[in-house]
Wavefront OBJ file of the C-alpha trace (Angstrom):
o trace
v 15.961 10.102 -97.082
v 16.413 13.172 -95.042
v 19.046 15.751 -95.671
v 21.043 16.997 -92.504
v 24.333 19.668 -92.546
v 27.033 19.102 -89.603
v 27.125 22.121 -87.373
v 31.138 21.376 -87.471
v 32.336 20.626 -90.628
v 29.262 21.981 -92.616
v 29.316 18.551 -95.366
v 25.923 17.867 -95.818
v 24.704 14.716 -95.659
v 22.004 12.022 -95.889
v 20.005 9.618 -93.694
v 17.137 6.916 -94.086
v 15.735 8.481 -90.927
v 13.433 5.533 -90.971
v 16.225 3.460 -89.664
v 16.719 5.432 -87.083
v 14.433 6.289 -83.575
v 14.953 9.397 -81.576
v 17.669 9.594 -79.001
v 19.954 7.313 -81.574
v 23.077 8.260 -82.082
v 24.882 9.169 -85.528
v 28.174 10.426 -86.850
v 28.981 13.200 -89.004
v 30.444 11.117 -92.095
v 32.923 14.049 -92.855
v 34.550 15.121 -89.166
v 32.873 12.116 -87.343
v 30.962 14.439 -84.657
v 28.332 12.310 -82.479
v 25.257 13.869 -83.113
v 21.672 12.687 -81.446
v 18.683 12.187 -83.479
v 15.546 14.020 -82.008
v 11.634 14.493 -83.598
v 9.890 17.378 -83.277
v 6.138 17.706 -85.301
v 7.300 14.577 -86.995
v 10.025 15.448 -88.403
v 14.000 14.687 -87.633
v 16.581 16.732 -86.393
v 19.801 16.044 -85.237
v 21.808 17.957 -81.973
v 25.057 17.528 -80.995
v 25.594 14.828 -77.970
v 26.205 16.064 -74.705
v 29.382 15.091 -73.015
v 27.706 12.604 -70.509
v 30.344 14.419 -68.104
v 29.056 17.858 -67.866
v 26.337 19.331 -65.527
v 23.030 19.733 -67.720
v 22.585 23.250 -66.153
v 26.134 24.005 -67.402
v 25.309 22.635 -70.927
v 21.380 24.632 -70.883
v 21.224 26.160 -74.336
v 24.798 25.970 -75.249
v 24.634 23.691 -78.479
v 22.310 24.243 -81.668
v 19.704 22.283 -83.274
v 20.226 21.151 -86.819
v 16.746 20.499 -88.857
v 15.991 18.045 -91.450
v 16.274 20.475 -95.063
l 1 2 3 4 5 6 7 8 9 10 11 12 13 14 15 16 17 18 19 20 21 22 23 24 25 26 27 28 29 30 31 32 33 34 35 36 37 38 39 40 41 42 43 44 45 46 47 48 49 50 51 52 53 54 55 56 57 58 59 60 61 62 63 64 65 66 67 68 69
């Protein structure tokens, strides 16, 4: 089990990353934000989902990266 904190809400929370490969989608359990799970050096983190709407250039850097505690 990995231990993630909303970037919203700030509940923390748990996953069995295991069940989960990268570019799946979860949601916050508290405020029900869509986040995307992503690896990096083997381990998880999560970002928030883009808005499938909005230019990628528009969203470059704008949202955080939320690491596995």
């Amino acid at each position: 089990m990995a231990k993630f904190r909303c970037p919203d809400c700030k509940e923390k929370f748990e996953l069995n990353i295991e069940e989960y490969d990268e570019g799946d989608y979860v949601n916050c359990p508290e405020c029900n934000l869509e986040l995307v799970v992503e690896m990096f050096e083997g381990k998880a983190k999560l970002k928030i989902a883009k808005d499938k709407d909005i230019d990628e250039e528009d969203e470059a850097g704008s949202f955080d990266e939320f690491y596995e505690e």
